[in-house]
LOTORMAR-342552 format. One record per residue (C-alpha): x, y, z. Coordinates in steps of 0.2 Angstrom, whole numbers, padded with zeros to 4 digits, always signed. Layout:
BEGIN
XYZ
...
% end
This chain:
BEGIN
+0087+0048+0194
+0092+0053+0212
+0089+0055+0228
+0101+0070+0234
+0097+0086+0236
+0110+0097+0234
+0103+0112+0243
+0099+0101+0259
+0117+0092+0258
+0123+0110+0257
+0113+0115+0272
+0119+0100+0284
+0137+0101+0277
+0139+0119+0284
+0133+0114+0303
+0145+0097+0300
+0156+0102+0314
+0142+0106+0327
+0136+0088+0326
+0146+0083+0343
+0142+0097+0354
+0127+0094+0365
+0123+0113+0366
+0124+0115+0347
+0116+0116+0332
+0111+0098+0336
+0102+0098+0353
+0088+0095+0348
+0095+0078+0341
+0104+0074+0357
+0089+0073+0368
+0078+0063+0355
+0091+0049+0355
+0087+0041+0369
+0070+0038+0365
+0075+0032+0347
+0087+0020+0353
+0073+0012+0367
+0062+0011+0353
+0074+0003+0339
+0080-0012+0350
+0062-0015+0358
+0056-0019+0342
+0070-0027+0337
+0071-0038+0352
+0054-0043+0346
+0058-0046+0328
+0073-0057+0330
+0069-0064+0347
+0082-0059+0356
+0086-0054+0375
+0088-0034+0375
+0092-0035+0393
+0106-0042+0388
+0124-0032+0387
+0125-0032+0369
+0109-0037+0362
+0110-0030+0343
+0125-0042+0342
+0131-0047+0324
+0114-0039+0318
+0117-0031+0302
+0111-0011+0301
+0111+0002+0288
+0110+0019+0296
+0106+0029+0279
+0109+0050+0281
+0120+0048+0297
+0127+0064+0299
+0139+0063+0313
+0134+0048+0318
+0123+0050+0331
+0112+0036+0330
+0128+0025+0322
+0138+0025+0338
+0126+0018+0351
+0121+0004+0339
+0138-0001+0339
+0140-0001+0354
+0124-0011+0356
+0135-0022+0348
+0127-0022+0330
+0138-0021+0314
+0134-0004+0306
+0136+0001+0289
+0133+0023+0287
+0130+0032+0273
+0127+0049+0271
+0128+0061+0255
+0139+0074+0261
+0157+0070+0262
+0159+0085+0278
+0147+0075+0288
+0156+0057+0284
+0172+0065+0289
+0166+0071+0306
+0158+0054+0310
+0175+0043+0305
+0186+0057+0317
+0173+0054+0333
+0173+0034+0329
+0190+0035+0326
+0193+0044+0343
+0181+0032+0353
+0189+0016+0345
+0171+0012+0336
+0172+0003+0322
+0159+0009+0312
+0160+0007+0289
+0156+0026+0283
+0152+0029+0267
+0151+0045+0257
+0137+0038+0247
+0119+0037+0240
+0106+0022+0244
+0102+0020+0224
+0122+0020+0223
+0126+0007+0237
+0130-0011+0231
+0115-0021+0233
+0127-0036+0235
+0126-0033+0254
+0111-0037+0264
+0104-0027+0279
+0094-0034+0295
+0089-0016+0300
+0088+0000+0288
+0089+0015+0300
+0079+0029+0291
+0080+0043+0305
+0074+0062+0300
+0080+0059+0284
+0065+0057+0272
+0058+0075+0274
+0075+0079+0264
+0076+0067+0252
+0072+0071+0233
+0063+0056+0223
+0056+0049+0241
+0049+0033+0230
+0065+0029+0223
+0072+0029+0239
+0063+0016+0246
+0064+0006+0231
+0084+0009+0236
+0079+0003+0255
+0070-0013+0249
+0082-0019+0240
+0096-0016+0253
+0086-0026+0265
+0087-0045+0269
+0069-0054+0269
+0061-0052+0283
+0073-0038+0288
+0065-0021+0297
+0067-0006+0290
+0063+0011+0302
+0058+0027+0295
+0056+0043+0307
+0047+0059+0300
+0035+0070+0304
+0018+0073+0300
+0012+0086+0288
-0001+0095+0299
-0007+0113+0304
+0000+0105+0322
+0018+0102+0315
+0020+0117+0307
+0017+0127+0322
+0028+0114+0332
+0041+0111+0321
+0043+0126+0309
+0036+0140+0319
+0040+0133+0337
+0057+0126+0336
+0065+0136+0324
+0059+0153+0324
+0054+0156+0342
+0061+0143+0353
+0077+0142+0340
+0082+0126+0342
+0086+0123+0326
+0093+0135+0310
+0079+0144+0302
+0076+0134+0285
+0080+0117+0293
+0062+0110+0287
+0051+0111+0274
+0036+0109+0279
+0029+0103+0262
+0041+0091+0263
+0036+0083+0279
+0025+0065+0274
+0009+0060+0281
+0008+0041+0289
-0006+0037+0276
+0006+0041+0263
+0021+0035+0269
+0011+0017+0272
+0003+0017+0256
+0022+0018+0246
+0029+0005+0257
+0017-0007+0257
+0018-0005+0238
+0034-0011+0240
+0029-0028+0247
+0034-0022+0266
+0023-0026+0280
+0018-0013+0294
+0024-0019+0310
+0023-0004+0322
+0018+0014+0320
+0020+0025+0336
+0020+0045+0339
+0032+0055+0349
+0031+0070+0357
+0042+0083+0369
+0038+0086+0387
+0044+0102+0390
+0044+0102+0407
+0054+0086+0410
+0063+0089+0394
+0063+0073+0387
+0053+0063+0374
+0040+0050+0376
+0030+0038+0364
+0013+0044+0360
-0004+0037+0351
+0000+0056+0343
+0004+0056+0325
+0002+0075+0322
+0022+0080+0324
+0035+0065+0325
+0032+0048+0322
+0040+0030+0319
+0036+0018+0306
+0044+0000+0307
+0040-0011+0292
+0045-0027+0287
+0051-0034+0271
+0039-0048+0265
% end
């Protein structure tokens, strides 16, 4: 059994070199970070009762940034002074992602590989699942992958979106055939998971829900914002019991 999808590896592979530009193909990526990294080291700060006011305060944490692309979300933790391990399926992503650490003087371990594949020998604090589970095949066996790559107690955050009339029209109709922030085809919307469902297979896992919050876009501010609304985007932090 497997988790890839080769089409979807394919797909991502191809836009590999536009994961740095800020005006690319990624945009859309690059103004949903900041909100994603607020909300990963408040919880976080919670969790493991520490300071996040402090300079570096994901120090000597232990994350697992699983489908890192370019390593968007890798390079901010590290320099929130965590130790991140990322993994991602195509090799063309991997390759961009070492080049930029390289060239930023991050050190960040990248890894061409699957999380069914990655030795379970090593232990994560935090699993970073970030827009990766709408493309996954086999979405049970790849968090049976995640439990076992996490330490007790350890959080594990999974950011999808909703499958709902609203999400379509948002995600699919909206951003990529009329606003075209993103390639036509980037999304399948029967793909997308449902919070009901995605708690219901985690919890089966022996994880514990922790925090569940919605985010949407403000487009005249352009910038995103934590919401009670779970139609579109949404966060799950669970912990392992």
């Amino acid at each position: 059994m497997s988790t890839v999808n080769k089409d979807e590896i394919e797909k991502f592979s191809k836009l590999a070199d536009e994961w740095w530009d800020i005006n690319g193909k990624f945009k859309p990526l690059h103004m949903f970070n900041p909100i994603r990294i607020e909300y990963i080291v408040d919880v976080s700060s919670r969790q493991f009762k520490i300071d996040k006011n402090k300079q570096s305060p994901l120090k000597n944490l232990q994350i697992l940034d699983i489908g890192c692309g370019g390593g968007l979300i890798s390079e901010p933790m590290t320099r929130l002074g965590a130790n991140v391990t990322a993994i991602d399926a195509s090799s063309k992503n991997i390759n961009v992602a070492k080049a930029h650490a390289k060239k930023n003087n991050l050190n960040i371990t990248y890894l061409n590989e699957l999380p069914e594949s990655l030795s379970s020998k090593k232990k994560f604090d935090i699993i970073l699942n970030l827009e990766i589970v709408e493309h996954v095949d086999n979405l049970d066996l790849y968090l049976q992958s995640c439990f076992k790559l996490l330490k007790p107690k350890g959080i594990m955050f999974t950011a999808t979106l909703n499958r709902t009339f609203t999400s379509f029209i948002k995600a699919i109709v909206g951003a990529e055939y009329v606003l075209r922030w993103l390639p036509i085809g980037t999304h399948d919307w029967n793909k997308f998971v449902k919070p009901e469902e995605l708690e219901n297979k985690i919890t089966d896992l022996d994880f514990s829900i922790i925090n569940l919050t919605g985010l949407s876009f403000n487009p005249f501010f352009q910038e995103w914002k934590r919401t009670k609304d779970l139609s579109v985007n949404y966060i799950l932090v669970a912990q392992k019991n």
